[in-house]
PyMOL CGO cylinders between C-alpha atoms (Angstrom):
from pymol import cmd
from pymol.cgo import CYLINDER

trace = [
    CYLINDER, 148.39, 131.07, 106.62, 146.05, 128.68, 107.75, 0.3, 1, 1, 1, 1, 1, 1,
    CYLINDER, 146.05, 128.68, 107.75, 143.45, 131.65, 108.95, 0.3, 1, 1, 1, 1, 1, 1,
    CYLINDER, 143.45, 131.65, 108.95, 143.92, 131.86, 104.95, 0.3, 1, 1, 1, 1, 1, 1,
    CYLINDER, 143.92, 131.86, 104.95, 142.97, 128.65, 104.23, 0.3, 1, 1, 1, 1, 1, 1,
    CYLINDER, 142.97, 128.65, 104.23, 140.06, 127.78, 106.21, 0.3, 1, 1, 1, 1, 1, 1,
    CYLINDER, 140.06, 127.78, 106.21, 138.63, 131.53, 104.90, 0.3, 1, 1, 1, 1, 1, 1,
    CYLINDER, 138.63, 131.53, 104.90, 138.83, 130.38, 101.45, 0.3, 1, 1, 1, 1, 1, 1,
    CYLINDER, 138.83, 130.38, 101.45, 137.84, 126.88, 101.90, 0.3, 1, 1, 1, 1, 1, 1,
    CYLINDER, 137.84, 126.88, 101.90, 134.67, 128.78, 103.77, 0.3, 1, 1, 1, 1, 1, 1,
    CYLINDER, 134.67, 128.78, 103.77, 133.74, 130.88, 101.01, 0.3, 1, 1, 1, 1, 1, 1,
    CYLINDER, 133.74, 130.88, 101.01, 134.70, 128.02, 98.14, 0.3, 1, 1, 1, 1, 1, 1,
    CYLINDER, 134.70, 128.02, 98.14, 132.10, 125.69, 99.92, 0.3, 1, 1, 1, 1, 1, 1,
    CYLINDER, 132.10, 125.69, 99.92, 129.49, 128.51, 100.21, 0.3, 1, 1, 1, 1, 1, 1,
    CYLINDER, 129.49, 128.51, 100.21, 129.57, 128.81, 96.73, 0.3, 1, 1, 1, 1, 1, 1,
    CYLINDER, 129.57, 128.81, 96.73, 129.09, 125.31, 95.85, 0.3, 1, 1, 1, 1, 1, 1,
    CYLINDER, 129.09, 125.31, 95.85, 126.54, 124.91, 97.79, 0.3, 1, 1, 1, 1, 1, 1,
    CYLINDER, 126.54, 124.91, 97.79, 124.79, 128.24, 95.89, 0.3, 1, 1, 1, 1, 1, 1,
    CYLINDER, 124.79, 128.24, 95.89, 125.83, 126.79, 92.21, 0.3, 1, 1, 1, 1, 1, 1,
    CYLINDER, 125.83, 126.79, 92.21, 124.68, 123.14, 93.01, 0.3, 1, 1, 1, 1, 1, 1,
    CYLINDER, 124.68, 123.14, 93.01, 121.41, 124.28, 94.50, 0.3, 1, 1, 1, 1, 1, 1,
    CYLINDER, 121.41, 124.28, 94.50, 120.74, 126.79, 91.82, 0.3, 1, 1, 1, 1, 1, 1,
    CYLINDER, 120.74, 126.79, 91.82, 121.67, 124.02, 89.00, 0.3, 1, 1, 1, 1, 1, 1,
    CYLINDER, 121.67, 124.02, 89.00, 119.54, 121.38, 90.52, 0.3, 1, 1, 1, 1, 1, 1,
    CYLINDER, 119.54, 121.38, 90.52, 116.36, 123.62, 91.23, 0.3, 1, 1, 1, 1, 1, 1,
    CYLINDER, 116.36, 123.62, 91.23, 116.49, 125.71, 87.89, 0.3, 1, 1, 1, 1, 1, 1,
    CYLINDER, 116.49, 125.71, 87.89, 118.16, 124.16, 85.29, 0.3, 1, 1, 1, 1, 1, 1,
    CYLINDER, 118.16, 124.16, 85.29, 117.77, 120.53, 86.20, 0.3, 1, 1, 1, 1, 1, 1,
    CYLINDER, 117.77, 120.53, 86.20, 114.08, 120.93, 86.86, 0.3, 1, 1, 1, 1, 1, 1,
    CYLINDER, 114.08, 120.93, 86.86, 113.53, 122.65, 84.14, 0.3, 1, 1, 1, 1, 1, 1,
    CYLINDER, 113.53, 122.65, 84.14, 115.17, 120.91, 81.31, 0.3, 1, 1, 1, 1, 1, 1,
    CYLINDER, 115.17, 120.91, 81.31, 117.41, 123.73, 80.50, 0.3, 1, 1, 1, 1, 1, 1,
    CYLINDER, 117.41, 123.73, 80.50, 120.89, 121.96, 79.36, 0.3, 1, 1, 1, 1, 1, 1,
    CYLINDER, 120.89, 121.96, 79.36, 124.83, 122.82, 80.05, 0.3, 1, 1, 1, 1, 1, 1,
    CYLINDER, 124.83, 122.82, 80.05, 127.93, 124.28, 78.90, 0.3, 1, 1, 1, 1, 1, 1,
    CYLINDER, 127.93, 124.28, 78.90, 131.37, 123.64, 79.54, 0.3, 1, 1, 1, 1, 1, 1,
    CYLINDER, 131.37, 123.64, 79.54, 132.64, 120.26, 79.59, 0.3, 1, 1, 1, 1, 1, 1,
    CYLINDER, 132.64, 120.26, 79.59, 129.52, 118.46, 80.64, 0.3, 1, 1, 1, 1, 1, 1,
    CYLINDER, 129.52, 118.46, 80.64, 128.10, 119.99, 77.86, 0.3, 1, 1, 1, 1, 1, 1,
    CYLINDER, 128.10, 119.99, 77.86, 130.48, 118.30, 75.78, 0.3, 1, 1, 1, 1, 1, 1,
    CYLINDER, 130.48, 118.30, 75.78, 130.07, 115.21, 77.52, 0.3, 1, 1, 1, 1, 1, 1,
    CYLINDER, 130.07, 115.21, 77.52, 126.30, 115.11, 76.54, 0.3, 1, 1, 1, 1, 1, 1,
    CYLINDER, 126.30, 115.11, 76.54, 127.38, 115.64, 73.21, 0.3, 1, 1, 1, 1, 1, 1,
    CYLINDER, 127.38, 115.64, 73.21, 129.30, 112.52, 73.01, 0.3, 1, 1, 1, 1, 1, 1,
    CYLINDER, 129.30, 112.52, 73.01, 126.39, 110.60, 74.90, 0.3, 1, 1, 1, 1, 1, 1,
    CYLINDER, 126.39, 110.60, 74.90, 124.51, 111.44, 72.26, 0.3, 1, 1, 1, 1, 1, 1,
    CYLINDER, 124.51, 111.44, 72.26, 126.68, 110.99, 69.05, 0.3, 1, 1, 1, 1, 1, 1,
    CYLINDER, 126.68, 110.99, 69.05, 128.83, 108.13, 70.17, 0.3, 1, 1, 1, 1, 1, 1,
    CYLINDER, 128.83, 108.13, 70.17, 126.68, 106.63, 73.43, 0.3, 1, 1, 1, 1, 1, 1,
    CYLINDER, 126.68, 106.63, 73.43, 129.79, 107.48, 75.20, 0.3, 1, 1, 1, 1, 1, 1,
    CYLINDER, 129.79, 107.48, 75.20, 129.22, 108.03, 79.31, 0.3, 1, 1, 1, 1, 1, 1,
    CYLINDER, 129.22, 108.03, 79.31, 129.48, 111.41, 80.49, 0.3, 1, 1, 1, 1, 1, 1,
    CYLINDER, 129.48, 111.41, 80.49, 131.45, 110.08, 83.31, 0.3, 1, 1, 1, 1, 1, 1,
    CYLINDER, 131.45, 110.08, 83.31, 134.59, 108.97, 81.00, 0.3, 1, 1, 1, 1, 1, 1,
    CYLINDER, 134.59, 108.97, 81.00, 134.58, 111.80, 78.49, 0.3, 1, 1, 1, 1, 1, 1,
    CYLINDER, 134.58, 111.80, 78.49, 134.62, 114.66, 81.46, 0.3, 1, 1, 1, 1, 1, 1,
    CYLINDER, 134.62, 114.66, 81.46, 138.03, 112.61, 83.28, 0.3, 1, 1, 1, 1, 1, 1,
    CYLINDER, 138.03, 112.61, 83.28, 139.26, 112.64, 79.63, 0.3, 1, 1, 1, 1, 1, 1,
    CYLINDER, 139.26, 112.64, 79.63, 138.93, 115.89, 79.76, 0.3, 1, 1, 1, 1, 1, 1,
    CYLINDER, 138.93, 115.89, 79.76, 139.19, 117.11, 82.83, 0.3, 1, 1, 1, 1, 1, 1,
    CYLINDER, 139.19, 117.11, 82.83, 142.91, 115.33, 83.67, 0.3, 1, 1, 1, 1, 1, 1,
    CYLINDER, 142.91, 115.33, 83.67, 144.90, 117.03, 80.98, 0.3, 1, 1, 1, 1, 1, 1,
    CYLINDER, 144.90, 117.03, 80.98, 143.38, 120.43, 81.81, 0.3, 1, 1, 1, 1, 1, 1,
    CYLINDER, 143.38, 120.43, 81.81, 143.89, 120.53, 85.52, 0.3, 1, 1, 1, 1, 1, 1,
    CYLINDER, 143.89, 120.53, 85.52, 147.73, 118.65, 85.03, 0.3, 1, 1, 1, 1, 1, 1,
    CYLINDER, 147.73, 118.65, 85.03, 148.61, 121.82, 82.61, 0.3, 1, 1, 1, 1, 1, 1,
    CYLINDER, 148.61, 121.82, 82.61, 146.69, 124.35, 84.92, 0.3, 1, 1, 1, 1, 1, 1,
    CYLINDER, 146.69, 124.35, 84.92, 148.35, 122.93, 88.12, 0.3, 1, 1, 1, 1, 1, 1,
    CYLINDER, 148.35, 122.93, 88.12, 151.93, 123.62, 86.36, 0.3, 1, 1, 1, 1, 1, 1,
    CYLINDER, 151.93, 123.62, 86.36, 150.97, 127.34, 84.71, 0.3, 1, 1, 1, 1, 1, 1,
    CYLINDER, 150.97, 127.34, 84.71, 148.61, 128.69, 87.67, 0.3, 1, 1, 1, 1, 1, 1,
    CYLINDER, 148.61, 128.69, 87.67, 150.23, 126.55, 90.75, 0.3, 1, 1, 1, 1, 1, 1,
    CYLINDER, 150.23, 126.55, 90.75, 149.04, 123.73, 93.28, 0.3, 1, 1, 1, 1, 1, 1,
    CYLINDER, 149.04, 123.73, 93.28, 147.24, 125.88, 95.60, 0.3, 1, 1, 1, 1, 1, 1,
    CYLINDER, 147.24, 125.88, 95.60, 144.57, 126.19, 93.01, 0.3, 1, 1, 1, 1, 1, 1,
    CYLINDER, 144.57, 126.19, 93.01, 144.38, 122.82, 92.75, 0.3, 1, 1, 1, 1, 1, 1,
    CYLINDER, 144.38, 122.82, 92.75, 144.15, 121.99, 95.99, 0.3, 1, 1, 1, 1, 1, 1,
    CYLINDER, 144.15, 121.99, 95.99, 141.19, 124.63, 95.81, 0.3, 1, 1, 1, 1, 1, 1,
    CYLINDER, 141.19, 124.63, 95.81, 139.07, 122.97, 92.79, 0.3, 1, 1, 1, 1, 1, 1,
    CYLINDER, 139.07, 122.97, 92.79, 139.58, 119.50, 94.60, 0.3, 1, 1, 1, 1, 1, 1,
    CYLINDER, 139.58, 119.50, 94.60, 137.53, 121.45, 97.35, 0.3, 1, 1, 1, 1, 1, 1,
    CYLINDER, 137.53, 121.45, 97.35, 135.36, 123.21, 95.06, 0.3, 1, 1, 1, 1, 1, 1,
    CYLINDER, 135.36, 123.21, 95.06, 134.89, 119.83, 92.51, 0.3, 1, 1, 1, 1, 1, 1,
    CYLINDER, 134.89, 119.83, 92.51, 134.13, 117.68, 95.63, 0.3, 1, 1, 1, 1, 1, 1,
    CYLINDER, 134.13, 117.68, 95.63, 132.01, 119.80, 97.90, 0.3, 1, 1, 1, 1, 1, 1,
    CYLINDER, 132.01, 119.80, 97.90, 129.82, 120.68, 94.76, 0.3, 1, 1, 1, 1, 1, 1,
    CYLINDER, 129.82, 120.68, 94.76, 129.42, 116.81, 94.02, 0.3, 1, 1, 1, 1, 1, 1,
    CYLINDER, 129.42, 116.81, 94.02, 128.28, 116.43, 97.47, 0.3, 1, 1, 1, 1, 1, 1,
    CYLINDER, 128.28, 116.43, 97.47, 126.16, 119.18, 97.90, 0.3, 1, 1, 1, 1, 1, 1,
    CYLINDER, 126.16, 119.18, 97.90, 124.32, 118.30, 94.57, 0.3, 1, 1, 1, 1, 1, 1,
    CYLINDER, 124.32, 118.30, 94.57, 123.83, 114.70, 95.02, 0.3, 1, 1, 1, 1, 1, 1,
    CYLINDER, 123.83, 114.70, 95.02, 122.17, 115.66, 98.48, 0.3, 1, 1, 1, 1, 1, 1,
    CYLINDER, 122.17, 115.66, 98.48, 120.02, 118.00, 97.26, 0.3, 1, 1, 1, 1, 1, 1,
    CYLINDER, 120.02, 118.00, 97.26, 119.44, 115.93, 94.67, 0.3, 1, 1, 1, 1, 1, 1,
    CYLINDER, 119.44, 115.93, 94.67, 118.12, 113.22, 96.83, 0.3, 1, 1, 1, 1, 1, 1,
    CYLINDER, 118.12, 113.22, 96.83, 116.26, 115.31, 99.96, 0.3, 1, 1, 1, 1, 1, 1,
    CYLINDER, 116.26, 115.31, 99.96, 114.96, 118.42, 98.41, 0.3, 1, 1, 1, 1, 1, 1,
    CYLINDER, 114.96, 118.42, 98.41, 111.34, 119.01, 98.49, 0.3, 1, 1, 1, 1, 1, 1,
    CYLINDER, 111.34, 119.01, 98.49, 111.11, 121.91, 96.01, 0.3, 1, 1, 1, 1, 1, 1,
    CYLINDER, 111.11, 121.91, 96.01, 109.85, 121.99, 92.73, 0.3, 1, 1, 1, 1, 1, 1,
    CYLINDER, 109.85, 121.99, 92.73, 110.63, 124.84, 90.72, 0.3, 1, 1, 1, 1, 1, 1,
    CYLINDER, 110.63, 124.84, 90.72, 108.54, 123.95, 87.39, 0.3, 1, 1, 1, 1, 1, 1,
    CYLINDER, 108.54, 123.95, 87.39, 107.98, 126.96, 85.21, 0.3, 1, 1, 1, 1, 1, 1,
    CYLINDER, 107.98, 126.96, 85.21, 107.28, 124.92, 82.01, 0.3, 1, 1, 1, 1, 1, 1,
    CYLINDER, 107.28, 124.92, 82.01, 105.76, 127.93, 79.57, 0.3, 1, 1, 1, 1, 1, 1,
    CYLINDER, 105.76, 127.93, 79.57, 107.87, 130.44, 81.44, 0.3, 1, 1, 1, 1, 1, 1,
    CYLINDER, 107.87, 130.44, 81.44, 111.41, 129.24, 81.02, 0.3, 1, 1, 1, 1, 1, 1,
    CYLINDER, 111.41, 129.24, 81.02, 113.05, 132.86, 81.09, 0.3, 1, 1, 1, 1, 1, 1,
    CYLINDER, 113.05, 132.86, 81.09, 112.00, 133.06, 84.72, 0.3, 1, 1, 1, 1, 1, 1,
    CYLINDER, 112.00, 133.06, 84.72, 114.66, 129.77, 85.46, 0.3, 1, 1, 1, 1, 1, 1,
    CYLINDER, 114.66, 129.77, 85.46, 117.06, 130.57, 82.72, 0.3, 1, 1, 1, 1, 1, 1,
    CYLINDER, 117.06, 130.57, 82.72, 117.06, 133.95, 84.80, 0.3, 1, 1, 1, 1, 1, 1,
    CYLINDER, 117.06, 133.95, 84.80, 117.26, 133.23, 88.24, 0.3, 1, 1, 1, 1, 1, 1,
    CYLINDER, 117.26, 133.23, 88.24, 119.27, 130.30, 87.42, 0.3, 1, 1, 1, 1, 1, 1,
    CYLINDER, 119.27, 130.30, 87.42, 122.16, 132.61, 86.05, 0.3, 1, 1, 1, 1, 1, 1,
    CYLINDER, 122.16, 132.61, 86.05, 122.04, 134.99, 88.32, 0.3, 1, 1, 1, 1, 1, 1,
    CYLINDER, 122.04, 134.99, 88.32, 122.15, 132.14, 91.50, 0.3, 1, 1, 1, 1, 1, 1,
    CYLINDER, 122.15, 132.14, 91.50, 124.63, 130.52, 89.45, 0.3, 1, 1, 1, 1, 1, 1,
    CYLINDER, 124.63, 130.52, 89.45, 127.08, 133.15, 88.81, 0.3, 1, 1, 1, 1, 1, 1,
    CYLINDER, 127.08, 133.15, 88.81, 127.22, 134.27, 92.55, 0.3, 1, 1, 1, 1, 1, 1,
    CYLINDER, 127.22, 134.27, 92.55, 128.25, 131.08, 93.45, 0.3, 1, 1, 1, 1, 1, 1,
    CYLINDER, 128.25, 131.08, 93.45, 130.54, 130.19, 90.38, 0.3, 1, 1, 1, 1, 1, 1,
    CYLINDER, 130.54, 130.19, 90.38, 132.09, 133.72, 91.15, 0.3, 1, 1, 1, 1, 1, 1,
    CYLINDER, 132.09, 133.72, 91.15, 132.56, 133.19, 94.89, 0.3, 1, 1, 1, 1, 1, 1,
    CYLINDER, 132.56, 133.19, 94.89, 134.18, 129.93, 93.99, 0.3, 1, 1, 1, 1, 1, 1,
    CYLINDER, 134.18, 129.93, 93.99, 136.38, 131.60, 91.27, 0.3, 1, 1, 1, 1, 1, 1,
    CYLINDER, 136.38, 131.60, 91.27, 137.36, 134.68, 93.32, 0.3, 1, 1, 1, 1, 1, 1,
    CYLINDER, 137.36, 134.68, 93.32, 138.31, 132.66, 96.70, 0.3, 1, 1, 1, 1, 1, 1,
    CYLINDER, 138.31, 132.66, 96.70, 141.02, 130.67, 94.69, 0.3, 1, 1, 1, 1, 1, 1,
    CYLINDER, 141.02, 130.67, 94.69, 139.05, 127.63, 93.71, 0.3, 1, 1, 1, 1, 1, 1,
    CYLINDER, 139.05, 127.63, 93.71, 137.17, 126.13, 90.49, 0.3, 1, 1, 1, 1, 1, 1,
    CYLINDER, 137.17, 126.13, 90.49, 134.52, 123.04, 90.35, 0.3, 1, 1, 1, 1, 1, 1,
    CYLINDER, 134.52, 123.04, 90.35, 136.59, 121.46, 87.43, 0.3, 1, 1, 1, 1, 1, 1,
    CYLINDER, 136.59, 121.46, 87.43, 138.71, 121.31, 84.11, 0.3, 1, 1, 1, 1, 1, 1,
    CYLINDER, 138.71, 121.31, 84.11, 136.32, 123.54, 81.93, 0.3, 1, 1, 1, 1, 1, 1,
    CYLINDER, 136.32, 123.54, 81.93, 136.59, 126.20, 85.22, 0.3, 1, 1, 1, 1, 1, 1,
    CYLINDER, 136.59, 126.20, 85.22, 140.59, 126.01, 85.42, 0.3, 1, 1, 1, 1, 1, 1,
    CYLINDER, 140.59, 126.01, 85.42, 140.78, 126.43, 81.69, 0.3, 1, 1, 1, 1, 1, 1,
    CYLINDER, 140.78, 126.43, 81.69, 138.41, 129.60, 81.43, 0.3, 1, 1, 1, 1, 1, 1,
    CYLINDER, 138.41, 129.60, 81.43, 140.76, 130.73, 83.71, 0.3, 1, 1, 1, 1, 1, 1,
    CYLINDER, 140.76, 130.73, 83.71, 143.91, 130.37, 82.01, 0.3, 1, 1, 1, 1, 1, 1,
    CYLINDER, 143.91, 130.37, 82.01, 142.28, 131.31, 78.83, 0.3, 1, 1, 1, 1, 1, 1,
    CYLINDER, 142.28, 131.31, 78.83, 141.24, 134.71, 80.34, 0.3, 1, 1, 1, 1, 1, 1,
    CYLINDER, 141.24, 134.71, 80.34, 144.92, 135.19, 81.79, 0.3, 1, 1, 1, 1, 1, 1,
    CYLINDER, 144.92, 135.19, 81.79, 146.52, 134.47, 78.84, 0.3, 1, 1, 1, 1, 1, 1,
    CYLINDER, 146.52, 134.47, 78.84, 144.46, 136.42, 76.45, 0.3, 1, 1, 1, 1, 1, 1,
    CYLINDER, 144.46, 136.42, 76.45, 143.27, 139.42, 78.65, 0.3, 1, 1, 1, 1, 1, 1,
    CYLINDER, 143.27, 139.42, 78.65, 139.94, 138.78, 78.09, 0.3, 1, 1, 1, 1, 1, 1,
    CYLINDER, 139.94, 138.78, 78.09, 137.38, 138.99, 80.48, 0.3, 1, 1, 1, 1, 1, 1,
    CYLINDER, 137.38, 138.99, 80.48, 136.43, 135.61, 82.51, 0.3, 1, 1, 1, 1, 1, 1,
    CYLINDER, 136.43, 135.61, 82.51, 132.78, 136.05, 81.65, 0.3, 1, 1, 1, 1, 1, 1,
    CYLINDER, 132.78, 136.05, 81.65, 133.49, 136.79, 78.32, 0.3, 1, 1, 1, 1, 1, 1,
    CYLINDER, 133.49, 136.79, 78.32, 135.67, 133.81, 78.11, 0.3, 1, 1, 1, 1, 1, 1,
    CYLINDER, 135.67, 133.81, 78.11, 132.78, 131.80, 79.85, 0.3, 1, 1, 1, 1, 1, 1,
    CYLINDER, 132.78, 131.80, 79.85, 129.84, 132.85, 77.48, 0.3, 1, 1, 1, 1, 1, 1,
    CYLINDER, 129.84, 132.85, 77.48, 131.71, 132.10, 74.55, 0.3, 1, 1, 1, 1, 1, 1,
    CYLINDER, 131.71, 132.10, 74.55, 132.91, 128.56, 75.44, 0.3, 1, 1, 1, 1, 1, 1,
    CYLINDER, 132.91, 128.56, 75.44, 130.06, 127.59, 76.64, 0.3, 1, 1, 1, 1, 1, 1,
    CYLINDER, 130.06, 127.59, 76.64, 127.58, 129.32, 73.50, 0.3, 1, 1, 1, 1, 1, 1,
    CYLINDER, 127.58, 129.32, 73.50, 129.60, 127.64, 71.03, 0.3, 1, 1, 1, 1, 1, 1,
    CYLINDER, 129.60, 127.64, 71.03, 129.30, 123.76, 72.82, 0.3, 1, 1, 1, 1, 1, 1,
    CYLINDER, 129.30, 123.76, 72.82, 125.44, 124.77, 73.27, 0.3, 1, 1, 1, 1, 1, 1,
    CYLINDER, 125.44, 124.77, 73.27, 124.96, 125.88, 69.35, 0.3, 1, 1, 1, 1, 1, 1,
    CYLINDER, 124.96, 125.88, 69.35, 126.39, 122.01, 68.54, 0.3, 1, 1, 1, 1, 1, 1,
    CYLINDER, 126.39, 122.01, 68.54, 124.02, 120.80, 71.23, 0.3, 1, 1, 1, 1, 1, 1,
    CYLINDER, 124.02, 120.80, 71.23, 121.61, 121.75, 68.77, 0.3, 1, 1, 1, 1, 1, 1,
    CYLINDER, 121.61, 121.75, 68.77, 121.92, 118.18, 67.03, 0.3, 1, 1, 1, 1, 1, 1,
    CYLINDER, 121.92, 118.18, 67.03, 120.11, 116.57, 69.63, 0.3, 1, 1, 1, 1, 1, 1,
    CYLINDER, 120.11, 116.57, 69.63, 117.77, 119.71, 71.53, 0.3, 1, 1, 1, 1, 1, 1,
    CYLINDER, 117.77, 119.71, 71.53, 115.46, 121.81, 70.35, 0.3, 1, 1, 1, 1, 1, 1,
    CYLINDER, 115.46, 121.81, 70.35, 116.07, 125.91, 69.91, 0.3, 1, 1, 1, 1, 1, 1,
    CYLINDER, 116.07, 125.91, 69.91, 114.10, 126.55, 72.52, 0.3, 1, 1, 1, 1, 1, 1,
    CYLINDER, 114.10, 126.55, 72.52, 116.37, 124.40, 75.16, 0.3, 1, 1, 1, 1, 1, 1,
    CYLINDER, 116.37, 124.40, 75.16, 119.51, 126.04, 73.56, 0.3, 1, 1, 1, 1, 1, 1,
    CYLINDER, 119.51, 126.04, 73.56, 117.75, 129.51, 73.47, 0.3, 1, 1, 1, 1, 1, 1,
    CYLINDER, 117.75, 129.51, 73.47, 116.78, 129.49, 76.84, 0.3, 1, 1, 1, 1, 1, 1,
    CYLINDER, 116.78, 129.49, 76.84, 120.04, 128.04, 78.29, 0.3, 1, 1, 1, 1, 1, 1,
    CYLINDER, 120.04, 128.04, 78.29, 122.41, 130.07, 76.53, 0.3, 1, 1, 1, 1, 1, 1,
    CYLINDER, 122.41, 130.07, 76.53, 120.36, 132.90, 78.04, 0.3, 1, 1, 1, 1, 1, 1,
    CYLINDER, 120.36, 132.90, 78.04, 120.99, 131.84, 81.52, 0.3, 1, 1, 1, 1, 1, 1,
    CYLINDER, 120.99, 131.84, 81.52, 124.54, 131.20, 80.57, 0.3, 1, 1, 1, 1, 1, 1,
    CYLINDER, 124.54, 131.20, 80.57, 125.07, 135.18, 79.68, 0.3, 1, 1, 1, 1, 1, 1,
    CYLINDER, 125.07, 135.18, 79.68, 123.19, 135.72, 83.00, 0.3, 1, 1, 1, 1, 1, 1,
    CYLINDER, 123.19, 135.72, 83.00, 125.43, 133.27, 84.14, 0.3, 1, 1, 1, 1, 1, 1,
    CYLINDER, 125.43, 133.27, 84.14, 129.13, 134.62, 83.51, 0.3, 1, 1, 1, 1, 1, 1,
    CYLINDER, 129.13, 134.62, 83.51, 128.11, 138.28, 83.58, 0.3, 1, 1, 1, 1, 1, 1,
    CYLINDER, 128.11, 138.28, 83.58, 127.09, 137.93, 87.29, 0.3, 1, 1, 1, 1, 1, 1,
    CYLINDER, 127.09, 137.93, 87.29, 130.61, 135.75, 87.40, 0.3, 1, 1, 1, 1, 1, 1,
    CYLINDER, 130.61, 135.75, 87.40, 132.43, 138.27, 86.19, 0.3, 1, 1, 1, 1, 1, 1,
    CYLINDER, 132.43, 138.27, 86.19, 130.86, 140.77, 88.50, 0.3, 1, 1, 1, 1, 1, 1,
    CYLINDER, 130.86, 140.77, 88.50, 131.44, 138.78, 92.00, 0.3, 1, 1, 1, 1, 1, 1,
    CYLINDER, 131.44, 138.78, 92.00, 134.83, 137.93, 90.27, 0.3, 1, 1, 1, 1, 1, 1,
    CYLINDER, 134.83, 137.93, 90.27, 135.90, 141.34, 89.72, 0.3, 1, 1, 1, 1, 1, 1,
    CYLINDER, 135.90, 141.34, 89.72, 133.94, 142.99, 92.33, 0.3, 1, 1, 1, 1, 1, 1,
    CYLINDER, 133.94, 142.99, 92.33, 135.69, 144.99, 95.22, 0.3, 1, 1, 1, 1, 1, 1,
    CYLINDER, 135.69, 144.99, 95.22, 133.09, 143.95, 97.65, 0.3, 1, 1, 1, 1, 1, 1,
    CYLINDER, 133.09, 143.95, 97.65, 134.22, 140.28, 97.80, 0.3, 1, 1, 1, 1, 1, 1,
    CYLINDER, 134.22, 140.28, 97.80, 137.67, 140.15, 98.75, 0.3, 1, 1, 1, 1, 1, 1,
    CYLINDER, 137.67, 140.15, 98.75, 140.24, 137.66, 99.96, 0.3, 1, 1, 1, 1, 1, 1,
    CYLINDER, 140.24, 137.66, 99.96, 139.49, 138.99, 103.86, 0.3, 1, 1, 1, 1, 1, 1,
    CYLINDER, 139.49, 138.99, 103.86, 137.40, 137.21, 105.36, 0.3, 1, 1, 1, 1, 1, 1,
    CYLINDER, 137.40, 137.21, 105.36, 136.51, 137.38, 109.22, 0.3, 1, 1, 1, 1, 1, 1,
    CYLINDER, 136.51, 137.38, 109.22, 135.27, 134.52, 111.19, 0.3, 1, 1, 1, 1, 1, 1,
    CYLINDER, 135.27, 134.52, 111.19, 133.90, 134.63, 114.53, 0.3, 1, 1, 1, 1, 1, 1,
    CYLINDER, 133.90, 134.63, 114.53, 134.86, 132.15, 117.31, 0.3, 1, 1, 1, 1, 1, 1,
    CYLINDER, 134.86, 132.15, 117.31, 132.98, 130.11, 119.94, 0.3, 1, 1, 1, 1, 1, 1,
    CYLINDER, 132.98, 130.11, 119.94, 135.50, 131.93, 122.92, 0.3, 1, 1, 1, 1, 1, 1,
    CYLINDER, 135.50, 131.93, 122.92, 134.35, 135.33, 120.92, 0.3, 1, 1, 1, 1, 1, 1,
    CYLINDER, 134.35, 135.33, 120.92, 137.97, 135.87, 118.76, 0.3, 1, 1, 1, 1, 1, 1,
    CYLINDER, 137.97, 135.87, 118.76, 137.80, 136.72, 115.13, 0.3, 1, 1, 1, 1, 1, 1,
    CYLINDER, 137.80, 136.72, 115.13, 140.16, 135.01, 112.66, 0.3, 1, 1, 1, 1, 1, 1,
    CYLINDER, 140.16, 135.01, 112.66, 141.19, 136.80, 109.75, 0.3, 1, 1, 1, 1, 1, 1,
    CYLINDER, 141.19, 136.80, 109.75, 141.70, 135.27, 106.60, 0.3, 1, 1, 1, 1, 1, 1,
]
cmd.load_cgo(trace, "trace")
């Protein structure tokens, strides 16, 4: 059991780490916006002058109370991980990184490799058990309780809060970012799904053992 555990957390924190370096190098840098419910929080900023910081608890309490009773308290446990560790890993890359990844007149190249960097983390998050927040944990229950695909279920949440964005950014923002959202939850779906990331997970120790999880 707790081989189990420290497996998933593992794998969980890999995957932040992936999503919050791919969102702060590619989408951050580049302007491109968000879904989900920071995309809604934006939203608000910008109609009511609302912080983001209230309107995501608002949001983000109800969602994980009902998922914690319909999908159980290990997953919450898990997107406490996953919500925390992604915090941390952003704000430090935030404030040490180097990089610039500026593509200005070439925003499919970020809207791109931003989906595709981060859907493999997003997925590895997803498929070890964990989520980075409400909008996560009710995708989620939305795709268990209607049988439809998680990136489906992804694409379409988060199209339909970028399409309102449009009262406050430009086509081209929404264009490109709703393009790196389909990138985004198809390559979610695929590490989600896919039989080549399971729940085993070895891990070698310093006196040479492995631990299965």
């Amino acid at each position: 059991m707790i081989n189990n555990r420290l497996g998933e957390t593992l794998m969980i924190l890999i995957g932040s780490f992936i999503l919050a370096t791919s969102l702060y190098h590619f989408h951050f840098q580049n302007n491109l916006s968000e879904g989900g419910f920071l995309g809604i929080a934006l939203l608000v900023k910008n109609s009511f002058n609302i912080s983001p910081s209230i309107t995501t608890l608002i949001l983000d309490i109800p969602i994980i109370l009902m998922a914690g009773f319909f999908l159980g308290k290990r997953l919450l446990i898990n997107t406490f991980i996953g919500a925390v560790s992604f915090s941390i890993f952003y704000s430090i890359i935030e404030k040490t990184s180097t990089v610039t990844l500026q593509f200005e007149n070439h925003l499919f190249i970020p809207a791109i490799l931003g989906g595709v960097f981060a859907g493999f983390g997003l997925g590895l998050i997803l498929k070890f058990g964990g989520a980075t927040g409400g909008d996560d944990l009710l995708t989620i229950l939305m795709s268990k309780k209607s049988n439809i695909s998680i990136g489906k279920v992804y694409f379409i949440f988060d199209a339909c809060i970028l399409l309102f964005s449009l009262s406050y950014l430009s086509w081209n923002e929404v264009g490109y970012t709703i393009l790196s959202v389909g990138i985004c939850a198809k390559v979610t779906e695929l590490v989600y799904e896919s039989k080549y990331f399971t729940k085993s997970v070895s891990i070698k120790t310093t006196n040479g053992k492995r631990l299965h999880a």
